[in-house]
Backbone as ProteinMPNN parsed JSONL, in Angstrom:
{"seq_chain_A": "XXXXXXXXXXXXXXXXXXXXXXXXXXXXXXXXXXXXXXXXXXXXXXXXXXXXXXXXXXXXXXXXXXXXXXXXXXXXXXXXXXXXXXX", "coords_chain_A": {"N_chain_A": [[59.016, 103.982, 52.745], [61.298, 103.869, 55.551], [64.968, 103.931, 55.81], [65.941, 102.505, 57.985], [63.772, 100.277, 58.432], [63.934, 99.215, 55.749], [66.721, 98.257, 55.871], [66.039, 95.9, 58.391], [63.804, 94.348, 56.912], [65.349, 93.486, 54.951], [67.375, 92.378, 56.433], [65.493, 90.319, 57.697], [65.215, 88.603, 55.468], [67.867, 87.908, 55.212], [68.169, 86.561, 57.397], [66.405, 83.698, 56.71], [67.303, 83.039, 54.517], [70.033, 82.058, 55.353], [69.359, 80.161, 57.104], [68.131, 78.659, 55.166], [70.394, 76.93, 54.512], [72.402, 74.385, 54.411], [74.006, 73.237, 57.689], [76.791, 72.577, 60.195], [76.923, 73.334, 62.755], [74.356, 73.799, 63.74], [73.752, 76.041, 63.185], [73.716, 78.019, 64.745], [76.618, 79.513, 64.648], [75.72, 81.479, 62.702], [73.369, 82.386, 64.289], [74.758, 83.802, 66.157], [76.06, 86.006, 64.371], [73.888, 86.762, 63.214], [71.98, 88.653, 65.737], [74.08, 90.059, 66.077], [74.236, 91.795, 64.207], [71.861, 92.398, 64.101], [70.992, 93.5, 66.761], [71.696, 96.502, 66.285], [70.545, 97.299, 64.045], [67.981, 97.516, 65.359], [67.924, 99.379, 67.487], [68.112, 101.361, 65.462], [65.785, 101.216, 63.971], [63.802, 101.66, 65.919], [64.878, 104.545, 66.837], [64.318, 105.647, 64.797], [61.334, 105.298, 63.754], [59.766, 104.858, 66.413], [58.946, 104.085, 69.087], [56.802, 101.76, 69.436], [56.91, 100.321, 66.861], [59.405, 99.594, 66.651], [58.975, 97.396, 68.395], [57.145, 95.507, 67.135], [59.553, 95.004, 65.128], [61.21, 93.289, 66.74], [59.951, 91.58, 68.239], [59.437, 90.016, 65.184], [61.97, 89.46, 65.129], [62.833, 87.931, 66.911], [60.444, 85.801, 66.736], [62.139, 84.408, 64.645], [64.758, 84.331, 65.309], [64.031, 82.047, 67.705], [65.241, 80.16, 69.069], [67.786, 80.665, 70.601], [66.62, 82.7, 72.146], [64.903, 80.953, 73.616], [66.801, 79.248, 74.871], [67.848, 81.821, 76.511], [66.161, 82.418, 77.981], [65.501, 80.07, 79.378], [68.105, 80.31, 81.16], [67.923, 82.565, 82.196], [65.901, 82.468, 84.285], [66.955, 79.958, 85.506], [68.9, 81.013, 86.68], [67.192, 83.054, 88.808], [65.922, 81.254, 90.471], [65.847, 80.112, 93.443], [68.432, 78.105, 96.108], [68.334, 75.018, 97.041], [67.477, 73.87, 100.561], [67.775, 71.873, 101.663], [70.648, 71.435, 101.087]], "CA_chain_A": [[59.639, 103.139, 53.743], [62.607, 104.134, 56.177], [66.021, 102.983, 55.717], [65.717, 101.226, 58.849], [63.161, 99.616, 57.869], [64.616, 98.602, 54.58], [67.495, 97.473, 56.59], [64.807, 95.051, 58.713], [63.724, 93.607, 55.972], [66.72, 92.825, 54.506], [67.987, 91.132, 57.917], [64.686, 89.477, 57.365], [65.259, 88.098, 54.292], [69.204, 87.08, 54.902], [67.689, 85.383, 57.948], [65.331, 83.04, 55.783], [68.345, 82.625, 53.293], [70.633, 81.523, 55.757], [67.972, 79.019, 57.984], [68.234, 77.161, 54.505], [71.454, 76.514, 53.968], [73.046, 73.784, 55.83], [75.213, 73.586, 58.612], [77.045, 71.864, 60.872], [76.775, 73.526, 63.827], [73.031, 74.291, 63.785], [73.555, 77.686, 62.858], [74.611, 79.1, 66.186], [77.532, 80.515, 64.109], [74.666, 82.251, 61.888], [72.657, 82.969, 64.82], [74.863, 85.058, 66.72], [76.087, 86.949, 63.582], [72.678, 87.725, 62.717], [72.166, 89.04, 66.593], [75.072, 91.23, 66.303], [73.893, 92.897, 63.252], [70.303, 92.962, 64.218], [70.533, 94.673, 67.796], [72.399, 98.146, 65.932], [68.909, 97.444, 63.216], [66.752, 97.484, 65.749], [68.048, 100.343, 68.078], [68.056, 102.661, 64.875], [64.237, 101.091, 63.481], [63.349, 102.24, 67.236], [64.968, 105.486, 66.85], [63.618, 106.029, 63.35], [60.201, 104.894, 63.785], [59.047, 104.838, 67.284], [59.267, 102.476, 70.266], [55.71, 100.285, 69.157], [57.416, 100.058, 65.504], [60.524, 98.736, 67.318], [58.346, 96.127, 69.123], [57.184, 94.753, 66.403], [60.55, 94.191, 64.667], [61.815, 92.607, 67.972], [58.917, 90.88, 68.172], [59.405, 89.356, 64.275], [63.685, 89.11, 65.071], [62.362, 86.974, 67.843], [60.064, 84.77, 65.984], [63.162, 84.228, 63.128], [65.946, 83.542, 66.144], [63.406, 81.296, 69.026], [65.782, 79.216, 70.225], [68.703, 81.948, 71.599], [65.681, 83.485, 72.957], [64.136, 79.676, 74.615], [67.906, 79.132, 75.673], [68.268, 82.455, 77.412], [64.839, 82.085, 78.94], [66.263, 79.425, 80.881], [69.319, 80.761, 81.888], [67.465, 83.236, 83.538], [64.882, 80.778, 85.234], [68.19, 79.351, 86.754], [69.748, 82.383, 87.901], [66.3, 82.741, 89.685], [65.86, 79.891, 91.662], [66.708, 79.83, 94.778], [69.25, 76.93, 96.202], [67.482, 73.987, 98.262], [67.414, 74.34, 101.397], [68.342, 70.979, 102.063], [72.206, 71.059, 101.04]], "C_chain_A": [[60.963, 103.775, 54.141], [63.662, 103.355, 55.759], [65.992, 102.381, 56.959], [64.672, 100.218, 58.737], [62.902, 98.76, 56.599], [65.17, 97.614, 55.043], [66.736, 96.186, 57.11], [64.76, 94.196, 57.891], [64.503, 92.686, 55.35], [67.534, 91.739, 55.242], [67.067, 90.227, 57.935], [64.707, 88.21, 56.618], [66.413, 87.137, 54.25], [69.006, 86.308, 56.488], [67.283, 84.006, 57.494], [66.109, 82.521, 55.093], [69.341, 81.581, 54.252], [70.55, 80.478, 56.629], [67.93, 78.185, 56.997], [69.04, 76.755, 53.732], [71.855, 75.422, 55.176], [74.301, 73.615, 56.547], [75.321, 72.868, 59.58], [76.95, 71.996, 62.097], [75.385, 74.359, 64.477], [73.015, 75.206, 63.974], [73.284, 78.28, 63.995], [75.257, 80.357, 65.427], [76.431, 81.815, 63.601], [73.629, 83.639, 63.0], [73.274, 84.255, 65.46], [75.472, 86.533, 65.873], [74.39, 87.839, 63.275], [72.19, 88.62, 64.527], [73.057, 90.055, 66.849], [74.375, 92.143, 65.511], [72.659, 93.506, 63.661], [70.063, 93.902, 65.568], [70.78, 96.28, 67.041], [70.876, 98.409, 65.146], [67.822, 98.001, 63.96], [66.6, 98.711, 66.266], [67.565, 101.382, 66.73], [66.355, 102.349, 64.43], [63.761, 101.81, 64.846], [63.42, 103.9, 67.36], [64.221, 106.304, 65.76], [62.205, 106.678, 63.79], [58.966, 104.878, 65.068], [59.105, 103.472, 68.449], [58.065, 101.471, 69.888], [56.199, 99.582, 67.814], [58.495, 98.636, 65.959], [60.167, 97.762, 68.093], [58.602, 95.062, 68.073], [58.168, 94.204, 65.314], [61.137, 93.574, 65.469], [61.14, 91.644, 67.693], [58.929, 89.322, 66.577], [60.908, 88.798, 63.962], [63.229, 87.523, 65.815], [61.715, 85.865, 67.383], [61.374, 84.23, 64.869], [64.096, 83.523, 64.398], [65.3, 82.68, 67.462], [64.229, 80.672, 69.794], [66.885, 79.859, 71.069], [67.778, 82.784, 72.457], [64.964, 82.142, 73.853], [65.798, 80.087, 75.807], [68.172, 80.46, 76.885], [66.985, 82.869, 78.526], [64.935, 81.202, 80.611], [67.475, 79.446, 81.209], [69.16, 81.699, 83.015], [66.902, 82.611, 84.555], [65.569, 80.583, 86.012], [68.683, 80.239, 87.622], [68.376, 82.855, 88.793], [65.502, 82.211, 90.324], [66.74, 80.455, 92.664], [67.315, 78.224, 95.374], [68.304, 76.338, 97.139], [68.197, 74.381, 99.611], [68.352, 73.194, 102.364], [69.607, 70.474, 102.26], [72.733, 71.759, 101.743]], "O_chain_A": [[61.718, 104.196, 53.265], [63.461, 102.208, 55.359], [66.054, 101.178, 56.706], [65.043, 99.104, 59.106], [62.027, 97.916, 56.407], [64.771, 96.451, 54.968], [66.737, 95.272, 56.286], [65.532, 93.238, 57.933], [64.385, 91.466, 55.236], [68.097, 90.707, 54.876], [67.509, 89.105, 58.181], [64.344, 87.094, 56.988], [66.398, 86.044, 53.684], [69.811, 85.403, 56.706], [67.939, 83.093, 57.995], [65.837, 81.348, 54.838], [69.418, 80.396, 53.928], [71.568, 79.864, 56.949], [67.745, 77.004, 57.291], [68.84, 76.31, 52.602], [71.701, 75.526, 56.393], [75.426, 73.813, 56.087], [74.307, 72.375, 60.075], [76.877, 70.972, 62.775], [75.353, 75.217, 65.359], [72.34, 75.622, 64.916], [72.447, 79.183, 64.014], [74.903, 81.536, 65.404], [76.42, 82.925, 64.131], [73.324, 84.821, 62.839], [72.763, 85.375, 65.449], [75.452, 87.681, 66.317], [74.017, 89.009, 63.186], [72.023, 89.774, 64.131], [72.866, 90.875, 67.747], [73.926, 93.186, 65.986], [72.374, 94.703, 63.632], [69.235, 94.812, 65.601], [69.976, 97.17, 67.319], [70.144, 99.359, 65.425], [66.941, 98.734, 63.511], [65.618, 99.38, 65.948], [66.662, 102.184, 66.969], [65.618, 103.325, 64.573], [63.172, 102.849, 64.546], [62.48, 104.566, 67.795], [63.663, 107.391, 65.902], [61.905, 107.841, 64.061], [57.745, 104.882, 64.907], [59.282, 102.256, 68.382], [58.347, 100.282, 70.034], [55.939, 98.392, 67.639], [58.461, 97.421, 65.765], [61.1, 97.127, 68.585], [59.487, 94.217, 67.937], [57.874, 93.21, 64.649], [62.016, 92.975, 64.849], [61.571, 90.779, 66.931], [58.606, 88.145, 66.74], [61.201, 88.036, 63.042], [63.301, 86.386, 65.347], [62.32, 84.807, 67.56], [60.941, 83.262, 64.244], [64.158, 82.296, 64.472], [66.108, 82.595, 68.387], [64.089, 80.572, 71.013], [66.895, 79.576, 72.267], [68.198, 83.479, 73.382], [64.439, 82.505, 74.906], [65.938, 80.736, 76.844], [68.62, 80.182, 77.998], [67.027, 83.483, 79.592], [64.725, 81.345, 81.816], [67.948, 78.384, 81.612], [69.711, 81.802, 84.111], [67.461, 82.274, 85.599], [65.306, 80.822, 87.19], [68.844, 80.259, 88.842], [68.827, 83.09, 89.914], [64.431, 82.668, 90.726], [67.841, 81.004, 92.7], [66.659, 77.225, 95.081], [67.591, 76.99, 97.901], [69.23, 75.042, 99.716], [69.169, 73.373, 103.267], [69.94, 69.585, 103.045], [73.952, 71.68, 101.894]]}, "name": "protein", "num_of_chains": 1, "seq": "XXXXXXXXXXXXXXXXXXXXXXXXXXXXXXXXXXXXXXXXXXXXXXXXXXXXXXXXXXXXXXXXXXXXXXXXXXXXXXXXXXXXXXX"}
């Protein structure tokens, strides 16, 4: 196994750890720490390993953080709409 792929894991793991601890601010705080750390993870698992490798840890970051990924789903959505026509 790669050290990026160690790494992975590990972000894996202190995901999972930190999802069951509790918190007051529904682990936002958590989320975007783990987001910081995990884009530099991912870029190097990508560089390591290969761009389909690097899917599938996106792919399993993504399942672990859903809702920063729902939320910015529809942020985009909004920014592409177009304004009524009517105002």
């Amino acid at each position: 196994m790669t050290l990026s792929l160690l790494l992975a894991c590990l972000w894996a793991f202190a995901a999972n750890v930190l999802a069951m601890l509790p918190s007051r601010d529904n682990l936002w705080r958590r989320a975007y720490g783990l987001i910081a750390v995990g884009v530099p993870i991912l870029g190097f698992v990508t560089w390591q390993n290969g761009p389909w490798v690097g899917l599938l840890v996106l792919a399993a970051g993504m399942s672990v953080l859903r809702w920063p990924v729902i939320y910015l789903g529809r942020w985009l959505r909004r920014l592409g709409r177009k304004p009524d026509a009517d105002t």
